[in-house]
C-alpha positions as CSV (number, residue, x, y, z in Angstrom):
1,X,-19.5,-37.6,39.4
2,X,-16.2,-36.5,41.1
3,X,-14.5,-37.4,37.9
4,X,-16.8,-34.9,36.0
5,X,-16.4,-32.3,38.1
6,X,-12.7,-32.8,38.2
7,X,-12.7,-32.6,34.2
8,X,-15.0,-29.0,34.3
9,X,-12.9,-27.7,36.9
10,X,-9.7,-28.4,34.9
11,X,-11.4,-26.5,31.9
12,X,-12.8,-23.6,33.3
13,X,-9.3,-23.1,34.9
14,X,-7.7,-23.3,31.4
15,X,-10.2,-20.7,30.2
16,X,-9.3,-18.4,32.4
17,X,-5.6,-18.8,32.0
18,X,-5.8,-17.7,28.5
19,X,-6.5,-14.8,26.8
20,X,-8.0,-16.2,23.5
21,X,-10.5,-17.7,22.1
22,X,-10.8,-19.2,18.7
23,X,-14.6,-20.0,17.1
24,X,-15.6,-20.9,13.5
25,X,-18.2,-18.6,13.0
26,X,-19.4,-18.9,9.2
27,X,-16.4,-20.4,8.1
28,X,-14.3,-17.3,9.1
29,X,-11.9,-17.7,12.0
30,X,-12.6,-15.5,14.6
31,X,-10.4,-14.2,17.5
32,X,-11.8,-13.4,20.9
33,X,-9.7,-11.8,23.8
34,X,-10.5,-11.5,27.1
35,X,-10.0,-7.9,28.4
36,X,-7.3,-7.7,30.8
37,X,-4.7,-5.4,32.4
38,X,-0.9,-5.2,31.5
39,X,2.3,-3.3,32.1
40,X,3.5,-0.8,30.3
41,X,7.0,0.1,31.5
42,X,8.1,2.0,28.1
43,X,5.7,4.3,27.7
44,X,6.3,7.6,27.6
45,X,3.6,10.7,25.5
46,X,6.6,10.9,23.1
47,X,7.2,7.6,22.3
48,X,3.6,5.8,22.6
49,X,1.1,8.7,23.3
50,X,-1.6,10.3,20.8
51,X,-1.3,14.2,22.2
52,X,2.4,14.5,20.1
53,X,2.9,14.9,16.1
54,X,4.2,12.1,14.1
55,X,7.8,12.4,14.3
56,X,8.7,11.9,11.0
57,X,12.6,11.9,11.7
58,X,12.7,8.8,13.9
59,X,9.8,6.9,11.8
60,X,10.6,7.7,8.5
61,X,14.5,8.3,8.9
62,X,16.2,8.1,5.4
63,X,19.5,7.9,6.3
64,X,19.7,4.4,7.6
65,X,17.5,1.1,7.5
66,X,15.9,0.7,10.3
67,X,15.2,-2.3,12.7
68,X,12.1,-3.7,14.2
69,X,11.6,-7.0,16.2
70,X,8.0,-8.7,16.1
71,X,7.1,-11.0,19.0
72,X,4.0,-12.8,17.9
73,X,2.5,-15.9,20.1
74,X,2.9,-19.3,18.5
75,X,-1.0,-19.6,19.4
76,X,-1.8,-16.6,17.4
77,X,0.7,-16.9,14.5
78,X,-1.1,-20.4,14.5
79,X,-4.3,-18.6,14.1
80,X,-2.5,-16.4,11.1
81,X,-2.1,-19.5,9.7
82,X,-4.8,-21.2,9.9
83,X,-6.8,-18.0,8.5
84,X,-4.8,-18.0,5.4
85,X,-5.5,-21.1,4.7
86,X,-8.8,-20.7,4.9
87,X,-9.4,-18.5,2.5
88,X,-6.0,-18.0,-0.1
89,X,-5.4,-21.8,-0.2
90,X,-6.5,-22.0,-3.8
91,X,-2.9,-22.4,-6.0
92,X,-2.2,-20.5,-9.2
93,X,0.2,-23.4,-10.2
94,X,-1.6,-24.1,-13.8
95,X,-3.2,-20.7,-14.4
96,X,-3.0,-19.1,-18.1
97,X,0.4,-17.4,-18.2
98,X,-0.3,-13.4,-17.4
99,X,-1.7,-11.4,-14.8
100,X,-5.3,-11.1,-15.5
101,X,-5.4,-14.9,-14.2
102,X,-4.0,-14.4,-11.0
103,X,-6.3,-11.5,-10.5
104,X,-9.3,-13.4,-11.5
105,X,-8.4,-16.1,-8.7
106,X,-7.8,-12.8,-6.7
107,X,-11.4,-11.4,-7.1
108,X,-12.8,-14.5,-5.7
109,X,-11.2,-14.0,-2.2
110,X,-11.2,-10.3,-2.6
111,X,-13.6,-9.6,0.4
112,X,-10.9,-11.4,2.4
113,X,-10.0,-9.3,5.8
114,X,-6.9,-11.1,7.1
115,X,-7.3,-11.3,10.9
116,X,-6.0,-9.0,13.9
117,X,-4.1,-10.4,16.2
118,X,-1.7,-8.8,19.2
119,X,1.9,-9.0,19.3
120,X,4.8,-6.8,20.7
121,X,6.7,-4.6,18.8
122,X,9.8,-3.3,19.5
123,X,12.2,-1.1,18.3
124,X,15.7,0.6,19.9
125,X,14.8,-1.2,22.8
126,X,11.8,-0.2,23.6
127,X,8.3,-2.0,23.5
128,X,5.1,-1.1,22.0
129,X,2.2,-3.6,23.6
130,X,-0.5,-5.7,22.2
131,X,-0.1,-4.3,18.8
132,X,-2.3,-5.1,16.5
133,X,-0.6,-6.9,13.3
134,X,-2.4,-8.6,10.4
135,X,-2.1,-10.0,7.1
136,X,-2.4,-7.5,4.1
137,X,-2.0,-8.0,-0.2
138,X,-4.1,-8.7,-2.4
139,X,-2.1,-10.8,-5.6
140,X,0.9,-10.4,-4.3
141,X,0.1,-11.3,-0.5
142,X,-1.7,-15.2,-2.4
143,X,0.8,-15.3,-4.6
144,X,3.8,-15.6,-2.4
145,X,1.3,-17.6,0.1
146,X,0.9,-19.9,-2.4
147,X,4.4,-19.9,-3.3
148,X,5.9,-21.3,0.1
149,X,7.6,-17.6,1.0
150,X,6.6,-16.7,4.3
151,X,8.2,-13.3,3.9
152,X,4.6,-11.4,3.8
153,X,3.4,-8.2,4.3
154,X,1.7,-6.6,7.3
155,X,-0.2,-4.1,8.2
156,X,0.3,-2.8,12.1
157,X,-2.6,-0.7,14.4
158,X,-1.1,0.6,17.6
159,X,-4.4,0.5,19.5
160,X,-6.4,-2.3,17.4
161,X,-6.7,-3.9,21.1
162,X,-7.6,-0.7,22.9
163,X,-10.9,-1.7,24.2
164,X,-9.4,-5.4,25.5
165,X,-6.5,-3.9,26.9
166,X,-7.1,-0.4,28.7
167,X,-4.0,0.3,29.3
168,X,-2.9,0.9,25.7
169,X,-5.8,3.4,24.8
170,X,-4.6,5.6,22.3
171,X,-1.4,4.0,21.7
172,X,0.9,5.5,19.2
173,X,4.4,4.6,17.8
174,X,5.7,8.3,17.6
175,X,2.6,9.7,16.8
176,X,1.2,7.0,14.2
177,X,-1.1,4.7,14.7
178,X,-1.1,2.7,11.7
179,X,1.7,1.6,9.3
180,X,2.7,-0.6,6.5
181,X,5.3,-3.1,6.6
182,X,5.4,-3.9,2.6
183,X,7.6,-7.1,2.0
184,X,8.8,-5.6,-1.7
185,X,6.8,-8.7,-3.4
186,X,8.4,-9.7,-7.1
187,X,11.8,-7.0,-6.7
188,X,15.0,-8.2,-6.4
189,X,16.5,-4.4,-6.2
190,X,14.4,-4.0,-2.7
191,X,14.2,0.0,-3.9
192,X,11.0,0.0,-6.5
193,X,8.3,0.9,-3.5
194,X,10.1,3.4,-2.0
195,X,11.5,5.2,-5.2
196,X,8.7,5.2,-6.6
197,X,6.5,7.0,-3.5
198,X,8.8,9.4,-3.1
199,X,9.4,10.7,-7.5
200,X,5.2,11.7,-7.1
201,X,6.2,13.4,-3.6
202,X,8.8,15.3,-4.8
203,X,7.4,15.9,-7.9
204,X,4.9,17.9,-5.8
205,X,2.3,15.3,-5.4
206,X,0.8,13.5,-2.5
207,X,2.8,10.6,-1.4
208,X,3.2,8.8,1.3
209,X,6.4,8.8,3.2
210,X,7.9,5.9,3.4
211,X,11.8,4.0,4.7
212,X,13.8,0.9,4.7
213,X,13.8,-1.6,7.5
214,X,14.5,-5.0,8.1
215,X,12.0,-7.1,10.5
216,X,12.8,-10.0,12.8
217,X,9.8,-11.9,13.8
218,X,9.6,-14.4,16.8
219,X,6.4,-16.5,16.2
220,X,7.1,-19.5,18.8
221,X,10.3,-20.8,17.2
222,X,12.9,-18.0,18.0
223,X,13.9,-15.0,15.7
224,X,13.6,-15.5,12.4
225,X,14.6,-13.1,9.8
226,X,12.2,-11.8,7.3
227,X,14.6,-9.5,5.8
228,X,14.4,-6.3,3.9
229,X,11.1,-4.1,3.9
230,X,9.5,-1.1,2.8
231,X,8.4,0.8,5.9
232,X,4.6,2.8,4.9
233,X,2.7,5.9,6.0
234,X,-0.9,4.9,6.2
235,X,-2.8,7.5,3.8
236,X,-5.7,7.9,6.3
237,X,-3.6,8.1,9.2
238,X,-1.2,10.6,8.5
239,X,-0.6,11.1,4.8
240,X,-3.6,13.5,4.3
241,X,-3.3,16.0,7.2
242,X,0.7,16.3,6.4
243,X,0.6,17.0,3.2
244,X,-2.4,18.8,2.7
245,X,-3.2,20.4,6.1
246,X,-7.1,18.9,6.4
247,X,-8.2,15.3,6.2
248,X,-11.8,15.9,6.4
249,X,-12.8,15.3,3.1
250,X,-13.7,11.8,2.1
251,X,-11.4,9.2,1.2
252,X,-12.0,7.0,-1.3
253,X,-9.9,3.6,-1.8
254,X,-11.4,2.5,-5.3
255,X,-11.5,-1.1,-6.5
256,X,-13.1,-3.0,-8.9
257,X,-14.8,-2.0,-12.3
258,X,-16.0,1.3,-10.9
259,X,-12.5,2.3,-10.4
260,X,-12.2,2.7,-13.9
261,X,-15.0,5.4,-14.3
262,X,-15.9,3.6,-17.9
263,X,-19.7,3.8,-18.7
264,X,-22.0,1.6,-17.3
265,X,-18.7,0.5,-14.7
266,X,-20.6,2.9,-11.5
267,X,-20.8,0.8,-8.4
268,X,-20.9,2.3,-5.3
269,X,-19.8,-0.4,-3.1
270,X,-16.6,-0.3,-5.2
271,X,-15.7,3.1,-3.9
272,X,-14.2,1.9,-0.4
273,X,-14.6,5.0,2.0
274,X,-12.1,5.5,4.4
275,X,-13.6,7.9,6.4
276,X,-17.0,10.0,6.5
277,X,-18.7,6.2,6.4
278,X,-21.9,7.1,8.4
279,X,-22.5,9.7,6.2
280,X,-23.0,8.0,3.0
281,X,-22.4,10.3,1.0
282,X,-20.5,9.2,-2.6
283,X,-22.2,12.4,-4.7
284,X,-18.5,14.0,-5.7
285,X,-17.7,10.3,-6.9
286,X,-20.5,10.4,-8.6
287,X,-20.5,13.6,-10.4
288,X,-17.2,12.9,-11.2
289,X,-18.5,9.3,-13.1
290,X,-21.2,11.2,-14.4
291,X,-19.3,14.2,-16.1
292,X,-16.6,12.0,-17.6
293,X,-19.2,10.1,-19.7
294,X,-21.9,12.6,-20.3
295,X,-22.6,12.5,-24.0
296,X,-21.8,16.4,-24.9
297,X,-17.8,15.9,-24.5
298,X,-17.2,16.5,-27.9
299,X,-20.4,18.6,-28.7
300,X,-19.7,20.7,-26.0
301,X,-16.3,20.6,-25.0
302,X,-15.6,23.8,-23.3
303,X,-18.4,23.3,-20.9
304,X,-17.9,19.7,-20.2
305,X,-14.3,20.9,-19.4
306,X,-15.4,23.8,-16.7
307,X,-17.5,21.4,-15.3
308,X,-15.0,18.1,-14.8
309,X,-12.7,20.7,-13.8
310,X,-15.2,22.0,-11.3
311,X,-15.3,18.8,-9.7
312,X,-11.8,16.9,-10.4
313,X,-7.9,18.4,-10.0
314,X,-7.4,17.6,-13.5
315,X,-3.9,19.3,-13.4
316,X,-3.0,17.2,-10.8
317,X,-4.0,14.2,-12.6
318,X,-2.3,15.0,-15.9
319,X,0.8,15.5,-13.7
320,X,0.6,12.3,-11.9
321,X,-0.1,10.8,-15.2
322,X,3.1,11.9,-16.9
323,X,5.5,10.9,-13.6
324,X,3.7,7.3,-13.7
325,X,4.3,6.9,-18.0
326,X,7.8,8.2,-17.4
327,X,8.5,5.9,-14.4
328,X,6.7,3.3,-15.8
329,X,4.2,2.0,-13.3
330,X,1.9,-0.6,-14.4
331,X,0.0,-1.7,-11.8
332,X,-2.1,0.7,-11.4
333,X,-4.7,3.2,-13.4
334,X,-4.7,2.2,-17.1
335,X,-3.9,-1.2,-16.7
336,X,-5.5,-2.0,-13.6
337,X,-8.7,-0.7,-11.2
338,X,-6.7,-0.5,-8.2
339,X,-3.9,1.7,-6.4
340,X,-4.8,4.4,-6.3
341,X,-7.1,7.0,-3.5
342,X,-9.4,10.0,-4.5
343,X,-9.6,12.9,-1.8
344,X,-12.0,15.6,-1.9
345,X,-10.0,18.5,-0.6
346,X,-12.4,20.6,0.9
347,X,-10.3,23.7,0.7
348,X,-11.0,23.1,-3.4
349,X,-13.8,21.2,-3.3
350,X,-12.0,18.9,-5.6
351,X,-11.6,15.1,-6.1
352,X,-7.6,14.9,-6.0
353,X,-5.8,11.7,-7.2
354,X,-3.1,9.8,-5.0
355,X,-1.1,7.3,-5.8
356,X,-0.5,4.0,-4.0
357,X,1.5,0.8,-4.0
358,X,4.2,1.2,-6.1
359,X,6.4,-2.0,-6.0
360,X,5.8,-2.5,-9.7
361,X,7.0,0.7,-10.5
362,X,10.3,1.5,-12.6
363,X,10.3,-1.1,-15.1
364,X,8.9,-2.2,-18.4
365,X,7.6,-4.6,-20.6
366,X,4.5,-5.4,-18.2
367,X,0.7,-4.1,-18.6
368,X,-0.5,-2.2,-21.5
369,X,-0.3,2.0,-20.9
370,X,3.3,2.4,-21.2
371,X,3.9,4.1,-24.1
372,X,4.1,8.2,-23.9
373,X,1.7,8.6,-26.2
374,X,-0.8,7.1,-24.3
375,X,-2.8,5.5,-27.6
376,X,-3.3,2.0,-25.7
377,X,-5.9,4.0,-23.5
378,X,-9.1,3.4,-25.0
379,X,-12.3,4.3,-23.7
380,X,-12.1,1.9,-20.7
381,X,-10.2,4.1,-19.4
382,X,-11.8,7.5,-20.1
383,X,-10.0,9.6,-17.1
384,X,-7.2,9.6,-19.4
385,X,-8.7,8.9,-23.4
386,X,-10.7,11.8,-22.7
387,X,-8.6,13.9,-21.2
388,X,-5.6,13.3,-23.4
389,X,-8.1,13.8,-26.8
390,X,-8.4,17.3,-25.2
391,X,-5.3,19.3,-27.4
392,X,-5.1,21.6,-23.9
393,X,-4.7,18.9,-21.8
394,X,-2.3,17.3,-23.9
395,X,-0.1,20.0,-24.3
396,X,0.1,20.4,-19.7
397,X,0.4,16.6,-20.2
398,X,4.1,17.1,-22.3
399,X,4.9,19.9,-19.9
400,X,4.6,17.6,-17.1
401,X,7.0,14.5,-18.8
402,X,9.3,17.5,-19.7
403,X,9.2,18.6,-16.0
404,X,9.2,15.9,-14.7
405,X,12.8,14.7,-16.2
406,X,14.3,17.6,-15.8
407,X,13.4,18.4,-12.1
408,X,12.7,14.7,-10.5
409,X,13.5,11.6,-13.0
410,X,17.3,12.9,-14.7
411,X,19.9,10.6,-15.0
412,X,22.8,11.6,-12.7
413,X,20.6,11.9,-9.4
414,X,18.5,8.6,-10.5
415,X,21.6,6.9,-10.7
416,X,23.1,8.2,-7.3
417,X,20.4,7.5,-5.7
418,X,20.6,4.2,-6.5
419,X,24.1,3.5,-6.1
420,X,23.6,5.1,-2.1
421,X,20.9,2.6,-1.6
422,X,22.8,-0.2,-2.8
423,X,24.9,0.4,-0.5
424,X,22.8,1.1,2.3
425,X,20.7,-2.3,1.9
426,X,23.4,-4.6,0.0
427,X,24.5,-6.6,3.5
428,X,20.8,-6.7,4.6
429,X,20.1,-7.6,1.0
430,X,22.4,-10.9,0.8
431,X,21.3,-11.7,4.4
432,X,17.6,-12.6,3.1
433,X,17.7,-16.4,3.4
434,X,15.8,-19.0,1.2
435,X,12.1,-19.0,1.6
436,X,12.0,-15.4,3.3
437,X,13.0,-13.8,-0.3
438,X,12.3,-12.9,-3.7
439,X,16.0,-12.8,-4.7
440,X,17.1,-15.3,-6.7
441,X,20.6,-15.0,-5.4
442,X,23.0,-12.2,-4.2
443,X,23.6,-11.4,-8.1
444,X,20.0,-11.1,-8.7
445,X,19.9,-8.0,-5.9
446,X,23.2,-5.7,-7.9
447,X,21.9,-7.0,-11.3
448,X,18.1,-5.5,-10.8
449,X,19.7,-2.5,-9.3
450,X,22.1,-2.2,-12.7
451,X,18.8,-2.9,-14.6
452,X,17.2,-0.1,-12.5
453,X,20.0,2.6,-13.2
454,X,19.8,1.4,-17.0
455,X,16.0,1.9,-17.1
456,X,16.4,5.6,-15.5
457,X,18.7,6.2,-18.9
458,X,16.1,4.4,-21.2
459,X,13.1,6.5,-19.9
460,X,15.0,9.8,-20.4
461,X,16.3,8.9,-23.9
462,X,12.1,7.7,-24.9
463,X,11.0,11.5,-23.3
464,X,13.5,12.9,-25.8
465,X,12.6,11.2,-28.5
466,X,8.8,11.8,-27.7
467,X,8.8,15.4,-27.3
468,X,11.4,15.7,-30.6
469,X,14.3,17.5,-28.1
């Protein structure tokens, strides 16, 4: 009997020396903390409190790369593990060649929620506590799993832990409270994410900001180096109220069929609401789903117009359309039902299209809309068959390629900008080490940036060509 009670005692005191708790519940791993209090020397309202504006200058500097060092606990990163396992563990070694196959294997995990778990975060010396951190991809994030590179991407939420630990209620890293750490999956220049957020934003589109940085991360075995990142703004954090002054409307993260709008593709569950959930209510999606395929298009064409332009910022789409043909992203709308948000303004009343994810940008010879003529769309992609059948709408459409050339995408500036961040990231670049990289070698960083400043030329020449300049 004294030995039992020996053994209980030993575990209960075990229990409450730690400040985690793992279960299997349903076959997902689940993390349980136990609330309690912590110090919080660094904190200060500017640095970690919610009543200050995101600082933009010191998050999103673009004059340097900046450095962050992630402390993780070997038990949790353990946990990480273990939960990726779980659930991407399935290899795409043997898979028809092309994307569609990876995405297939994709769509069976793609309720997948990669767990939260604390860490400290720190940056010019100062800490940010229990910080949430997590997991976060779709193809990319199982195909680099499943490829043995551990540099992944993460997504970080400053007061994920909030309710466990009191003390950090609220807590903001210079006025954000979420951000994405994107590991630049599949480019060897390091640049493509970046670049290509900020041509829509200064092509007058909403964009979110975005940086370089380089990440150390300390998971139980000292500080490894992950290398070279693209530091995100979070679109329902921050994006929305910056750029367009309200974020009350919904925000819709569509994925899956319905994000093509094609007929008989409607699924509400596919229209992932970022905010507004308890209300439920999807009826500008769904006006806009129902205009685009009503069956007087053609009959009626002036009226179907004033009313999908009574609902949808068409201009705005026809611009973001001709900056993505130009630039050449493929990963997206056109090719793929995914990367992309909808945001009903409410100062217009209007769906507005934002783009998203944009690591596959600035290259060809991938996907299927590429062309500037646009005569792959077919009616699977009705947002822009149907608009680009519309003579009016085509002609806004050339404007916009035109403009966007001319103002955003020309040669000389492309190129400088290119050859500024080549030297900016080229140490940090040739630093990556084997098995936290996608470079193939130091070469393979200076040739894709070559191939980048070669494809800005390309691009410009096919616009010229196109429009008969």
């Amino acid at each position: 009997m004294q030995k039992i009670l020996f053994t209980l005692l030993i575990l209960i005191v075990l229990f409450q020396s730690c400040d985690l708790l793992v279960t299997e519940k349903e076959s997902e791993t689940v993390l349980e903390i136990i609330s309690e209090s912590i110090e919080t020397p660094d904190w200060t309202e500017e640095t970690h409190g919610n009543d200050v504006e995101p600082n933009y200058d010191v998050v999103f500097s673009q004059n340097e790369v900046l450095e962050f060092n992630i402390v993780i606990d070997s038990e949790y990163w353990d946990i990480m593990q273990a939960d990726l396992e779980e659930n991407l563990g399935q290899s795409t070694v043997g898979l028809p060649p092309g994307r569609a196959a990876v995405d297939d294997l994709v769509s069976e995990v793609s309720d997948f929620d990669p767990i939260w778990v604390p860490c400290s975060f720190q940056f010019e010396g100062l800490e940010w506590y229990k910080v949430g951190i997590r997991f976060k991809g779709n193809s990319s994030l199982m195909s680099a799993y499943n490829s043995g590179i551990e540099k992944l991407s993460f997504k970080l939420d400053f007061d994920e832990f909030e309710d466990e630990y009191p003390d950090i209620k609220n807590q903001r890293f210079y006025g954000f409270n979420q951000l994405n750490l994107n590991n630049n999956f599949g480019d060897q220049s390091l640049m493509r994410e970046k670049v290509g957020a900020d041509l829509f934003r200064d092509f007058g589109l909403v964009s979110s900001q975005t940086t370089f940085c380089f990440i150390n991360v300390d998971y139980g075995e000292g500080s490894q180096y992950f290398g070279v990142y693209a530091l995100v703004e979070e679109m329902d954090d921050s994006t929305i109220q910056d750029q367009l002054g309200d974020d009350s409307g919904n925000l819709y993260k569509p994925d899956g069929d319905a994000a093509s709008f094609a007929l008989g593709t409607y699924e509400e569950g596919e229209f992932e609401k970022k905010n507004n959930e308890d209300e439920a209510d999807y009826s500008d999606v769904l006006a806009l789903y129902d205009i685009i395929n009503r069956d007087d298009r053609e009959s009626d064409q002036a009226g179907w117009m004033a009313d999908l332009e009574g609902v949808f910022n068409v201009d705005g789409f026809l611009k973001w359309l001709a900056a993505n043909t130009v630039m050449q992203n493929w990963d997206t709308y056109g090719n793929m039902t995914h990367n992309y948000y909808l945001y009903n303004n409410p100062e217009t009343g209007l769906l507005n299209w934002i783009p998203w994810d944009n690591n596959e940008a600035l290259q060809d010879g991938k996907g299927t809309i590429y062309s500037l003529d646009l005569e792959q769309a077919d009616d699977s992609w009705p947002l822009i068959r149907y608009l680009i059948d519309i003579s009016s709408y085509r002609d806004i459409y050339h404007g916009y390629v035109q403009q966007f050339v001319d103002e955003v995408f020309n040669i000389s500036e492309m190129q400088s900008s290119y050859s500024s961040y080549y030297t900016l990231l080229k140490d940090y670049a040739y630093a990556e080490e084997p098995g936290f990289t996608f470079l193939s070698s130091d070469s393979g960083f200076d040739t894709a940036v070559y191939t980048l400043k070669d494809h800005v030329e390309e691009r410009n020449s096919a616009v010229d060509s196109y429009l008969g300049n």
